[in-house]
C-alpha positions as a Markdown table, in Angstrom:
| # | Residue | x | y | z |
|---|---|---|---|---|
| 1 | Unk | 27.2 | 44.8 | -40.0 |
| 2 | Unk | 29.6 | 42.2 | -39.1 |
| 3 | Unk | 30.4 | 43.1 | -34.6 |
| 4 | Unk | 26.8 | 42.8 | -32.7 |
| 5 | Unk | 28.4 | 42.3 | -29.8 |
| 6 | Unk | 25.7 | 42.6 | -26.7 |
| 7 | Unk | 23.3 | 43.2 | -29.1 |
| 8 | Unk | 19.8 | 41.4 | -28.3 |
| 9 | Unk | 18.8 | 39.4 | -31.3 |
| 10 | Unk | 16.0 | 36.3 | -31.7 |
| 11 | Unk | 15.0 | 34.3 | -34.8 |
| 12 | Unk | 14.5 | 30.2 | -35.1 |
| 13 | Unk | 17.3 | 27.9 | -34.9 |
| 14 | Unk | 16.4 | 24.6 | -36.7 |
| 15 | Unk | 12.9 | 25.1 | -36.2 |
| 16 | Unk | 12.9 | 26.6 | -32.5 |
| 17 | Unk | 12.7 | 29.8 | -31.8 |
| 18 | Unk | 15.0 | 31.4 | -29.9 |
| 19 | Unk | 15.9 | 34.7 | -28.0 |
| 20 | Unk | 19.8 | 35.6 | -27.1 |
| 21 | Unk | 22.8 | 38.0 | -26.6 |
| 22 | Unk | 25.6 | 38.0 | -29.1 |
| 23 | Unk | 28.7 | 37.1 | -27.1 |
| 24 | Unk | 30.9 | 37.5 | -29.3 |
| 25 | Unk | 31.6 | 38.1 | -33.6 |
| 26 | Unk | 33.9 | 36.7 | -36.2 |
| 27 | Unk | 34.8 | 37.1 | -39.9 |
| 28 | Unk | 35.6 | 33.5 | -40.9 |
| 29 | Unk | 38.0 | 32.5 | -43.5 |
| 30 | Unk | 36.2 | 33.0 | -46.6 |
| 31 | Unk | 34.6 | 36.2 | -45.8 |
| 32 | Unk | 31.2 | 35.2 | -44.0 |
| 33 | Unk | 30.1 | 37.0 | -40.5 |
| 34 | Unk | 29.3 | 34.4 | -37.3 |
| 35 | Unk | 28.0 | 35.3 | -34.5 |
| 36 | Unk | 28.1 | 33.4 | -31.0 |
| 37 | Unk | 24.7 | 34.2 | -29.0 |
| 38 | Unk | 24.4 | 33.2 | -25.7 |
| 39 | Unk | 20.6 | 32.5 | -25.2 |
| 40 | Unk | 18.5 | 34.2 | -22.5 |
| 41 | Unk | 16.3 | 30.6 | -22.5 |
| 42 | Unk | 17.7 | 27.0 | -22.6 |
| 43 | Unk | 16.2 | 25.6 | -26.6 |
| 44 | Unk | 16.4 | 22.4 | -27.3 |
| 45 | Unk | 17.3 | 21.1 | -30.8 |
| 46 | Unk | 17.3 | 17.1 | -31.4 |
| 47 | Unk | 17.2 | 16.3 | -28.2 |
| 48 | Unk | 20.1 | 18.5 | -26.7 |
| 49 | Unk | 19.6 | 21.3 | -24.4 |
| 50 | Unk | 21.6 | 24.5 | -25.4 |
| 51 | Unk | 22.4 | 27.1 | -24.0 |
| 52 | Unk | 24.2 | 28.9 | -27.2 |
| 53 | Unk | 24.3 | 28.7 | -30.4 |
| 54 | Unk | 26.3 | 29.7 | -33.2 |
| 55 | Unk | 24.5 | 31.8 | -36.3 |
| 56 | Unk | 25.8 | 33.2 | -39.8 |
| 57 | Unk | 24.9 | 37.0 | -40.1 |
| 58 | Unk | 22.9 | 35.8 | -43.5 |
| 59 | Unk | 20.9 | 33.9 | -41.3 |
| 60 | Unk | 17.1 | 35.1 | -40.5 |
| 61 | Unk | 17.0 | 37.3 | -37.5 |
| 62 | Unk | 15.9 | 40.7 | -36.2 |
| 63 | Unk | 17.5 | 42.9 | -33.2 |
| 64 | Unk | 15.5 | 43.3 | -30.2 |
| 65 | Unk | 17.7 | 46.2 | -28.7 |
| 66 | Unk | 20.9 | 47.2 | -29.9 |
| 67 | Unk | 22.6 | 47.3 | -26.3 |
| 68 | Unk | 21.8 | 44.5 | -23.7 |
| 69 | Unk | 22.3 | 47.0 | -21.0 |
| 70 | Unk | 19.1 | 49.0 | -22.5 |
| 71 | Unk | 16.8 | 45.9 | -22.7 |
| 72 | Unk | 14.1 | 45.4 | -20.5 |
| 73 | Unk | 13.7 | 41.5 | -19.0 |
């Protein structure tokens, strides 16, 4: 599937788990699927605080809810 768009997704992101909505989905040149998530809790990763992240759709991670509007805080 390469569009999750508003689906609610988590996984681990250089080591820290993380839980998110996809924002937004692209085909890059060469074929591969990214995915912008926009993450429901701040992570940090080296030192940086983020606040999204950008993920391949190879990448490890299983959908929470397929609609954001259907998922329960």
């Amino acid at each position: 599937m390469w569009n999750r768009v508003n689906q609610v997704i988590r996984g681990v992101y250089m080591g820290v788990p993380y839980r998110g909505v996809v924002g937004h989905s692209r085909v890059k040149f060469g074929g591969r699927v990214q995915h912008a998530v926009d993450l429901l809790d701040d992570i940090e990763v080296f030192g940086d605080i983020r606040s999204a992240i950008l993920i391949d759709e190879t990448d490890d991670f299983s959908v929470d809810c397929e609609d954001v509007r259907d998922y329960s805080f």
